[in-house]
PDB file of N, CA, C, O and CB in Angstrom:
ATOM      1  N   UNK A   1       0.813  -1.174   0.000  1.00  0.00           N
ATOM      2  CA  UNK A   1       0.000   0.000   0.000  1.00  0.00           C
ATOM      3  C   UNK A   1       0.874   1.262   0.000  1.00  0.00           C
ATOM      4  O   UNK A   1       0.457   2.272  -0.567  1.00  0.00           O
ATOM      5  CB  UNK A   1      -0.934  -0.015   1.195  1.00  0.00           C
ATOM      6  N   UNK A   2       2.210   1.246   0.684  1.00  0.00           N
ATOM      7  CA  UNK A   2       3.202   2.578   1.210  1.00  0.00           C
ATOM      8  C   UNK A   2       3.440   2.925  -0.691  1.00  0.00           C
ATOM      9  O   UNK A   2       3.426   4.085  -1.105  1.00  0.00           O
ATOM     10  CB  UNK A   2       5.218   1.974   2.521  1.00  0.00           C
ATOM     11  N   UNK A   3       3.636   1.753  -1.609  1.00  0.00           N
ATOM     12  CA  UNK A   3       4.453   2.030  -3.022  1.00  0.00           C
ATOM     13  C   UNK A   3       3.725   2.943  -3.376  1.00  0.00           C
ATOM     14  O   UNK A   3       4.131   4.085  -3.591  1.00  0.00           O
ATOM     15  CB  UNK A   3       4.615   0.925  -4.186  1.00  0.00           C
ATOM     16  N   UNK A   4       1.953   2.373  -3.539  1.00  0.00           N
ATOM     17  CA  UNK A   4       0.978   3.033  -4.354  1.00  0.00           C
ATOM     18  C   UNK A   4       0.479   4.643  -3.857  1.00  0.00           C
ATOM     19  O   UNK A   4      -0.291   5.439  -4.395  1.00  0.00           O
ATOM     20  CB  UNK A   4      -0.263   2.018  -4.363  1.00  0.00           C
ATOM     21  N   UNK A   5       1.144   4.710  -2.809  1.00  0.00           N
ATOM     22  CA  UNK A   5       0.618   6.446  -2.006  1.00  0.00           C
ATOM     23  C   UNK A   5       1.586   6.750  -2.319  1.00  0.00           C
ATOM     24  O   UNK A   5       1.463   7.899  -2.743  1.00  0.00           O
ATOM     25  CB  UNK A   5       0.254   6.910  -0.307  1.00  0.00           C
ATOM     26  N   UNK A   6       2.739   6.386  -2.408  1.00  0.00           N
ATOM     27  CA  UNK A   6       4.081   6.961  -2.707  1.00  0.00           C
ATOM     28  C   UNK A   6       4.024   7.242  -4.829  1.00  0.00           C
ATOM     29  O   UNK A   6       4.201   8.195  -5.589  1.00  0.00           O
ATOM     30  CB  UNK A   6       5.536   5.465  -1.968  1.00  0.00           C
ATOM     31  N   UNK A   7       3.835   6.451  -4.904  1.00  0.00           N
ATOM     32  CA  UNK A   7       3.449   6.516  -6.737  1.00  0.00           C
ATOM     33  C   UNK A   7       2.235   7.709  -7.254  1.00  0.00           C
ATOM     34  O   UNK A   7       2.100   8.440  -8.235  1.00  0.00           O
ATOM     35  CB  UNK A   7       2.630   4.728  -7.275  1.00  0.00           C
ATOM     36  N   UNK A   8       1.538   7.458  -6.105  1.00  0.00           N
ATOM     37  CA  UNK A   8       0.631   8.736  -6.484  1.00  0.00           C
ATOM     38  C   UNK A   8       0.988  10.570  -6.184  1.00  0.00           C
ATOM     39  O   UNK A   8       0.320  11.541  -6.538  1.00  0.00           O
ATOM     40  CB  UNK A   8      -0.706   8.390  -5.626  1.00  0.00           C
ATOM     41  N   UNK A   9       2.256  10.519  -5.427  1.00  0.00           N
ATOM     42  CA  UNK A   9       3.017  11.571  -4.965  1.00  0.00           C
ATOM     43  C   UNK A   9       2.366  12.258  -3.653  1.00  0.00           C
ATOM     44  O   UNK A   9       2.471  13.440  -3.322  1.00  0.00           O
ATOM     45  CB  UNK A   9       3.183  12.555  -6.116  1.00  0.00           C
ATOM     46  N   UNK A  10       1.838  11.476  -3.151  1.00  0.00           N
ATOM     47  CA  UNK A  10       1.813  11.523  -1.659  1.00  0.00           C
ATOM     48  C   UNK A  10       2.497  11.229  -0.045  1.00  0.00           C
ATOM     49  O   UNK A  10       2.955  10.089   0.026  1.00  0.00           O
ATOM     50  CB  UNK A  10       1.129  11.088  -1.670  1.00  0.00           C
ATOM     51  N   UNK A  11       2.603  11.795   0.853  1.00  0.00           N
ATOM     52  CA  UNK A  11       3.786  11.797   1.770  1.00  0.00           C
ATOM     53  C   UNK A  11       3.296  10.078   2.592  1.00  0.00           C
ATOM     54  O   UNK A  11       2.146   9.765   2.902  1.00  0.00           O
ATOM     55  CB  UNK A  11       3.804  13.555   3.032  1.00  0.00           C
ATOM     56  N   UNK A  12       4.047   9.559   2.703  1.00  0.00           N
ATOM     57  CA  UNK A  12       3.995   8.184   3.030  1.00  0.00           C
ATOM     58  C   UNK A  12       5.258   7.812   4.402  1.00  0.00           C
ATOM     59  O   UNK A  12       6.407   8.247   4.485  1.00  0.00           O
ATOM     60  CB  UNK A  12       4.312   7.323   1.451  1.00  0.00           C
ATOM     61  N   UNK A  13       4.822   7.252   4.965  1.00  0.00           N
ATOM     62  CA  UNK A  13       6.388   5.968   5.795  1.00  0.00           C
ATOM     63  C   UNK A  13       5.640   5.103   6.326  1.00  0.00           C
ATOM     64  O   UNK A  13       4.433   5.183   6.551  1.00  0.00           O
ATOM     65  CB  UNK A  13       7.660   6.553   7.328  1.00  0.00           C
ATOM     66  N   UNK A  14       6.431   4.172   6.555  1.00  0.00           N
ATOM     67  CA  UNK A  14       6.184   2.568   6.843  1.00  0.00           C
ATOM     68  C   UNK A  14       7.407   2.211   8.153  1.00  0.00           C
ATOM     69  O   UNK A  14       8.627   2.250   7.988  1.00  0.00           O
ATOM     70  CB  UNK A  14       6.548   1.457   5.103  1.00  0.00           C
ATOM     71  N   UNK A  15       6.904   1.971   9.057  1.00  0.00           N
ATOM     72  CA  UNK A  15       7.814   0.924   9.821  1.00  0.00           C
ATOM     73  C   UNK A  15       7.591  -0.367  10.269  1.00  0.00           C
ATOM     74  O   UNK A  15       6.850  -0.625  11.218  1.00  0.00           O
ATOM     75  CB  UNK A  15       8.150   1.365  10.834  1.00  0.00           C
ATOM     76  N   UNK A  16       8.170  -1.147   9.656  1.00  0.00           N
ATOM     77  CA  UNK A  16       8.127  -2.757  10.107  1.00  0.00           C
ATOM     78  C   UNK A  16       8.626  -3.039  11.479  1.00  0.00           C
ATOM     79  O   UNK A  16       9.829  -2.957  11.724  1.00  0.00           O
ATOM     80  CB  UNK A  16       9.047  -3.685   9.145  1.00  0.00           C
ATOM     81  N   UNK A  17       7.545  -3.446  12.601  1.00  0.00           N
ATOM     82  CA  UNK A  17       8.060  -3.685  13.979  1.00  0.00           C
ATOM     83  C   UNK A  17       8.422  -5.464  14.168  1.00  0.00           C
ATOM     84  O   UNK A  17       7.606  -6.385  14.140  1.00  0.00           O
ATOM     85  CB  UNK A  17       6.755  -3.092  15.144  1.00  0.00           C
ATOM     86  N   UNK A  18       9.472  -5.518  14.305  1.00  0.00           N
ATOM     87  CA  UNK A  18       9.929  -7.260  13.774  1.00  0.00           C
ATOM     88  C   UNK A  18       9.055  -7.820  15.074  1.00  0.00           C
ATOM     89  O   UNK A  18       8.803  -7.088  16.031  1.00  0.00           O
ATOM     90  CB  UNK A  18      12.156  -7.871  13.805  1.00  0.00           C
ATOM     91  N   UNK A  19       8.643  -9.141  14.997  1.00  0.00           N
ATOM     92  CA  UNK A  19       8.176  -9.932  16.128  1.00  0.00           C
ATOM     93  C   UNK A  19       6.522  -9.164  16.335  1.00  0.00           C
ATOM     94  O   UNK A  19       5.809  -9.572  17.252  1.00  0.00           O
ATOM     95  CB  UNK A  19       9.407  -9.764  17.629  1.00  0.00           C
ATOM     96  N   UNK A  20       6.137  -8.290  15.607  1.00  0.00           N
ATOM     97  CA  UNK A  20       4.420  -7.424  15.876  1.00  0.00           C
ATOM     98  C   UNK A  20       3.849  -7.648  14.679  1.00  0.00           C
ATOM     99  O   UNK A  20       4.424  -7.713  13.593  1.00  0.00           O
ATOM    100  CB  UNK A  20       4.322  -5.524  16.163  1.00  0.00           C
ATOM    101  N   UNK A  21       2.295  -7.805  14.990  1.00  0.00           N
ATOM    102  CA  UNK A  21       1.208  -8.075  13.634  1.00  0.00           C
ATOM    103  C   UNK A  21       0.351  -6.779  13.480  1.00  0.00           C
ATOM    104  O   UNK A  21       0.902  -5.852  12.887  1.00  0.00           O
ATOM    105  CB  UNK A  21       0.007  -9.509  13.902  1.00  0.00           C
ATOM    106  N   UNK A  22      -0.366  -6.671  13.735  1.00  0.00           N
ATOM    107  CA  UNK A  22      -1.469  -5.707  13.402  1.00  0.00           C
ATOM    108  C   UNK A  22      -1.518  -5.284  14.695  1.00  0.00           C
ATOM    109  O   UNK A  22      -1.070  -4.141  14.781  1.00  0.00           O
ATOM    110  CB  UNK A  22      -2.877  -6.228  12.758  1.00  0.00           C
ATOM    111  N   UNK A  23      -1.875  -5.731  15.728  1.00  0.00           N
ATOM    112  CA  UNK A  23      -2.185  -5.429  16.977  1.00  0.00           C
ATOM    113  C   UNK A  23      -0.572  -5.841  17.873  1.00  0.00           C
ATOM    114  O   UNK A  23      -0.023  -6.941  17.948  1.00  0.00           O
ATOM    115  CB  UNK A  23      -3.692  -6.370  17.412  1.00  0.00           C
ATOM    116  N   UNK A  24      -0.143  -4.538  18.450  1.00  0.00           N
ATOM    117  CA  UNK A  24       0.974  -4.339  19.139  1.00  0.00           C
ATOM    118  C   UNK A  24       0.657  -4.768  20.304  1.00  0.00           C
ATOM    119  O   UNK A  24      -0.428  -4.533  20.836  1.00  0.00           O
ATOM    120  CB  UNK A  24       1.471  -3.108  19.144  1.00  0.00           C
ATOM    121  N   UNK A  25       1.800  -5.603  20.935  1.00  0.00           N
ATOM    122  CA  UNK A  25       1.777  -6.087  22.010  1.00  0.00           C
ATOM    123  C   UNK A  25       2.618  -5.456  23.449  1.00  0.00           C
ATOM    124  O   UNK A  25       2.253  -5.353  24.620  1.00  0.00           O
ATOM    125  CB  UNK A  25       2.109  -7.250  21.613  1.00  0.00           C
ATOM    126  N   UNK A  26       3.879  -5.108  22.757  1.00  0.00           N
ATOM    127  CA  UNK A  26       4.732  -4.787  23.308  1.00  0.00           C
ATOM    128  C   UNK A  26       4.864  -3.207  23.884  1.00  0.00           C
ATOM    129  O   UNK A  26       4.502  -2.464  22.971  1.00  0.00           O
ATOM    130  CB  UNK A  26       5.545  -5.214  22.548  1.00  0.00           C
ATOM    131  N   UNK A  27       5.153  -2.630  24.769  1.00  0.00           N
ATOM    132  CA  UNK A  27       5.481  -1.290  25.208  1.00  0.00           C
ATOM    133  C   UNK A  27       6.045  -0.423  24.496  1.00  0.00           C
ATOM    134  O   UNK A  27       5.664   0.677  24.095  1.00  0.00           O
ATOM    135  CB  UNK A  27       6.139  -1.276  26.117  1.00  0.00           C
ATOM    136  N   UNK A  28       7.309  -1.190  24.315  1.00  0.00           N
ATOM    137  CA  UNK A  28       8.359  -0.657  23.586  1.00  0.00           C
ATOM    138  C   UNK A  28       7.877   0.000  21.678  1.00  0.00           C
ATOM    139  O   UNK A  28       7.951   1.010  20.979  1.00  0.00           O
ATOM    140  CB  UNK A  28       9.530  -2.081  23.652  1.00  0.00           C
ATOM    141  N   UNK A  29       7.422  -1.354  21.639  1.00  0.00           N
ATOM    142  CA  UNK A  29       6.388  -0.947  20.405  1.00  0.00           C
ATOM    143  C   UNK A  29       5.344   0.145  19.924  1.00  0.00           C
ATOM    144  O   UNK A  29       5.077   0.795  18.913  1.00  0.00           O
ATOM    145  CB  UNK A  29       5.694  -1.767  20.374  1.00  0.00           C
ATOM    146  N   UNK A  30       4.773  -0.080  21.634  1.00  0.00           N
ATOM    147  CA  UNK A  30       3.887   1.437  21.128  1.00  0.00           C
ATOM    148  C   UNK A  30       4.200   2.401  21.397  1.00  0.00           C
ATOM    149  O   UNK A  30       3.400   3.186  20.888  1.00  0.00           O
ATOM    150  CB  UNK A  30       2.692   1.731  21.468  1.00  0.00           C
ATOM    151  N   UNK A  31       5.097   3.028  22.053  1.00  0.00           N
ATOM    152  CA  UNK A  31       6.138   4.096  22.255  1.00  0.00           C
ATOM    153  C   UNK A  31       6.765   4.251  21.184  1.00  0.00           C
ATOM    154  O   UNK A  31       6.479   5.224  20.487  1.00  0.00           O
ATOM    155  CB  UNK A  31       7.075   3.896  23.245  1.00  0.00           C
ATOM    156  N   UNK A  32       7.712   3.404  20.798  1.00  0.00           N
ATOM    157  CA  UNK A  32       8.044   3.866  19.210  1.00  0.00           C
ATOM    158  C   UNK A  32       6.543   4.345  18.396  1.00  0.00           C
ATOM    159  O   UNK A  32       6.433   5.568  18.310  1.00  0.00           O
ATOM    160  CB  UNK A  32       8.820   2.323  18.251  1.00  0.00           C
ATOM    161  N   UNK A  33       5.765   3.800  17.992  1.00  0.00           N
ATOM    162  CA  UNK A  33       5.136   3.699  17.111  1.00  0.00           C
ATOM    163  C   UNK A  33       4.250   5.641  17.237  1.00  0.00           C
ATOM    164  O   UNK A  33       3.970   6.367  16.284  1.00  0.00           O
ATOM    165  CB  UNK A  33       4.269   2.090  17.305  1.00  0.00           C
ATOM    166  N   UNK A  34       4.081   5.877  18.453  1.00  0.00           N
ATOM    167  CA  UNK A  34       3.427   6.676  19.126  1.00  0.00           C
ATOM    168  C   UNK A  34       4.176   8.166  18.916  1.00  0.00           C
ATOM    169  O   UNK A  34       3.526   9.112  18.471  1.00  0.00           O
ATOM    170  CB  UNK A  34       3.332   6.110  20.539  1.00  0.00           C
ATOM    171  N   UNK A  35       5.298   8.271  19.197  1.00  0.00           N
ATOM    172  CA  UNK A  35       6.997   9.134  18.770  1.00  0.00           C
ATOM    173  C   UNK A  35       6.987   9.308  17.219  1.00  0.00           C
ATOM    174  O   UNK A  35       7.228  10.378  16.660  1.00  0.00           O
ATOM    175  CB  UNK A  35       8.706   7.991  19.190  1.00  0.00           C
ATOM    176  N   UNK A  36       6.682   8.137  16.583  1.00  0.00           N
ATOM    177  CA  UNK A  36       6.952   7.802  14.993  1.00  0.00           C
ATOM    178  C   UNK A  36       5.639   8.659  14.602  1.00  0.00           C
ATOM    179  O   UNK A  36       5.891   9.762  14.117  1.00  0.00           O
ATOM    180  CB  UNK A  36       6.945   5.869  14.422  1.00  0.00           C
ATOM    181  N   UNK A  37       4.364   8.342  14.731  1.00  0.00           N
ATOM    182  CA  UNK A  37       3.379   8.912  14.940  1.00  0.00           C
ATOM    183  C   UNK A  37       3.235  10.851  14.845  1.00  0.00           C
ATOM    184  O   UNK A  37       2.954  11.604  13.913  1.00  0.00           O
ATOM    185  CB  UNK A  37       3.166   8.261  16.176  1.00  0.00           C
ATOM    186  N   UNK A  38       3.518  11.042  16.018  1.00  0.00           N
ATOM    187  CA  UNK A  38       3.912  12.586  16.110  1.00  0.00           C
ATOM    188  C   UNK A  38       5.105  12.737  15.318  1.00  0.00           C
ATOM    189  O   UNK A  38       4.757  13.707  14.644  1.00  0.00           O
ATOM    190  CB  UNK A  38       4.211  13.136  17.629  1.00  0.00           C
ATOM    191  N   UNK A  39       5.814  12.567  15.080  1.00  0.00           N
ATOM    192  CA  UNK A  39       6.887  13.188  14.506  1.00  0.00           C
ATOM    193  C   UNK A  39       6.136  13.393  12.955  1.00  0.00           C
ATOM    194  O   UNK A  39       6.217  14.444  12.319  1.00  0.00           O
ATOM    195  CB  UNK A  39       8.396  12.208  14.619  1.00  0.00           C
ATOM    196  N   UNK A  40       5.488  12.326  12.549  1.00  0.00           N
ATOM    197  CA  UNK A  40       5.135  12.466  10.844  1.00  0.00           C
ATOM    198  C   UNK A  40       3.869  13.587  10.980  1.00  0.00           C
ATOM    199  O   UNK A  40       3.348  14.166  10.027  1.00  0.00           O
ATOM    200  CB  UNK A  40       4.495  10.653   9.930  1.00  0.00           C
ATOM    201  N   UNK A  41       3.577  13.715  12.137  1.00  0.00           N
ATOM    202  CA  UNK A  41       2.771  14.534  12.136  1.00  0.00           C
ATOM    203  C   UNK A  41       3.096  16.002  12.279  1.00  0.00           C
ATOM    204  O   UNK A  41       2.515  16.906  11.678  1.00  0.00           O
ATOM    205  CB  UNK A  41       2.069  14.139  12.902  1.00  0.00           C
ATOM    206  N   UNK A  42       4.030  16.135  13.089  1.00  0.00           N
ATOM    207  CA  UNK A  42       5.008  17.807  12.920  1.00  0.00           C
ATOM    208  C   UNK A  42       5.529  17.739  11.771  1.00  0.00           C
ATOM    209  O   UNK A  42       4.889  18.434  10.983  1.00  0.00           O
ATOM    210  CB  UNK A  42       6.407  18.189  13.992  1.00  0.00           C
ATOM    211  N   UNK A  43       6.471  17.181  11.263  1.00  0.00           N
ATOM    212  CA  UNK A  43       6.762  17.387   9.930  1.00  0.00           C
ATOM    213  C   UNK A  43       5.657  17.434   8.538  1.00  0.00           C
ATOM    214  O   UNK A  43       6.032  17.918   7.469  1.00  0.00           O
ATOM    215  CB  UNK A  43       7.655  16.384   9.786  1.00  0.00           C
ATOM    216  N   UNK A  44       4.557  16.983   8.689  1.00  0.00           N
ATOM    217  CA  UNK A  44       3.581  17.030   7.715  1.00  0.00           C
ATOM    218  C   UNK A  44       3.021  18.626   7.963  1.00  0.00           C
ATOM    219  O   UNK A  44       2.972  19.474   7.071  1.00  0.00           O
ATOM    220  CB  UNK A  44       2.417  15.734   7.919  1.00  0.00           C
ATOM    221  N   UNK A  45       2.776  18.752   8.811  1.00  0.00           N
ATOM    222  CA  UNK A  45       2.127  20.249   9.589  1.00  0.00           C
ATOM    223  C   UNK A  45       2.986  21.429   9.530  1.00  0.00           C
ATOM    224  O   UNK A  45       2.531  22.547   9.289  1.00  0.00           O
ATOM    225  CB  UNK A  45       1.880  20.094  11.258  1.00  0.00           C
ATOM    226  N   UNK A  46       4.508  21.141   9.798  1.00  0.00           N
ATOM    227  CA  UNK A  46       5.633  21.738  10.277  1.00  0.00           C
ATOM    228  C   UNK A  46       5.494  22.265  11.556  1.00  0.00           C
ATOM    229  O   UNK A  46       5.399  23.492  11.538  1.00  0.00           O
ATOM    230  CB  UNK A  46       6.051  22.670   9.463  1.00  0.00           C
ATOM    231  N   UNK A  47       5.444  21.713  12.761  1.00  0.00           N
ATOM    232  CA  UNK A  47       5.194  21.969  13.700  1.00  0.00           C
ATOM    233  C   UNK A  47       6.268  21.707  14.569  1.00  0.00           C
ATOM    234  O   UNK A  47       6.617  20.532  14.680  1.00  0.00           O
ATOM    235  CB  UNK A  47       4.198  21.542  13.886  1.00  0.00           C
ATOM    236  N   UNK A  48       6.990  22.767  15.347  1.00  0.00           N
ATOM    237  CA  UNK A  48       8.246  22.669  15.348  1.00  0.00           C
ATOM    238  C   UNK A  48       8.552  21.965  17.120  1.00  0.00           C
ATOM    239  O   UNK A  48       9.372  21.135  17.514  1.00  0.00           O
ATOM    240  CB  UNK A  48       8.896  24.290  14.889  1.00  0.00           C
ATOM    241  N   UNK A  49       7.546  22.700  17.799  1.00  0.00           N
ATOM    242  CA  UNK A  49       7.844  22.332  19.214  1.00  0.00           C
ATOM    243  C   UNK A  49       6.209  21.575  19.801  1.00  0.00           C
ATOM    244  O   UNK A  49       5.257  21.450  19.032  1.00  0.00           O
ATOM    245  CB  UNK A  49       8.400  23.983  20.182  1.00  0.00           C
ATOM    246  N   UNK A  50       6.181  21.297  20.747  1.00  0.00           N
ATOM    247  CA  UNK A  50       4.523  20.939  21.025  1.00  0.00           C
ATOM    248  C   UNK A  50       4.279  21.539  22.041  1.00  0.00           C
ATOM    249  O   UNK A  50       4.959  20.967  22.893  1.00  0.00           O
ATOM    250  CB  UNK A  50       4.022  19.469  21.264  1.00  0.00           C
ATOM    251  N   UNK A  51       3.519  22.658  22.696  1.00  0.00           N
ATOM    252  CA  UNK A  51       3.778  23.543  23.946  1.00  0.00           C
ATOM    253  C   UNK A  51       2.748  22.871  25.312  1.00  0.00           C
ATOM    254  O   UNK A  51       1.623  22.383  25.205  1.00  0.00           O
ATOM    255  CB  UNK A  51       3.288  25.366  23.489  1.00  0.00           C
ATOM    256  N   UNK A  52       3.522  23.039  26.481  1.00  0.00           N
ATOM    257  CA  UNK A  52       3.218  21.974  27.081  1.00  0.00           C
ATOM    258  C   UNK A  52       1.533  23.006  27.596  1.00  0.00           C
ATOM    259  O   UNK A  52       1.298  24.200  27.409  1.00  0.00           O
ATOM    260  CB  UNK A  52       4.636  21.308  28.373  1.00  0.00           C
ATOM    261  N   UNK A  53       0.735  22.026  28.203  1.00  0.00           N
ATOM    262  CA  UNK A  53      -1.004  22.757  28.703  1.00  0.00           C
ATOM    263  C   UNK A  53      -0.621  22.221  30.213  1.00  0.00           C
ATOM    264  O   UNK A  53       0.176  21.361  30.586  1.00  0.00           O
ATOM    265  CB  UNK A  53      -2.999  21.819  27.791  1.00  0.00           C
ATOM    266  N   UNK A  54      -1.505  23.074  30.910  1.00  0.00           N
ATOM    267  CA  UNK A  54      -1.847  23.121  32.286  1.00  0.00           C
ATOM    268  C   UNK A  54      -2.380  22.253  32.392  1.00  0.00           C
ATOM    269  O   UNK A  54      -2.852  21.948  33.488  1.00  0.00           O
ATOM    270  CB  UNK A  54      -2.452  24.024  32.822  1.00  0.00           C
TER     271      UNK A  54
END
């Protein structure tokens, strides 16, 4: 699916979590995934800092 969004000239990434299926099990996993997450999301936005709320 990442080729065909990417072929159509749309912003795309993919990370393969080795040992995870569809449904994450691991901590570590969803912390990455969660980090990976926001980050494509400041950079899609350009959003440089995230300011912390009361």
């Amino acid at each position: 699916m990442s080729d065909k969004i990417k072929a159509a000239g749309r912003q795309c990434e993919m990370i393969i979590f080795e040992g995870e299926g569809h449904g994450w099990r691991r901590a570590d996993t969803k912390r990455r995934a969660m980090e990976e997450e926001l980050g494509f999301v400041r950079r899609t936005f350009g959003i440089d800092a995230v300011e912390e709320r009361e």
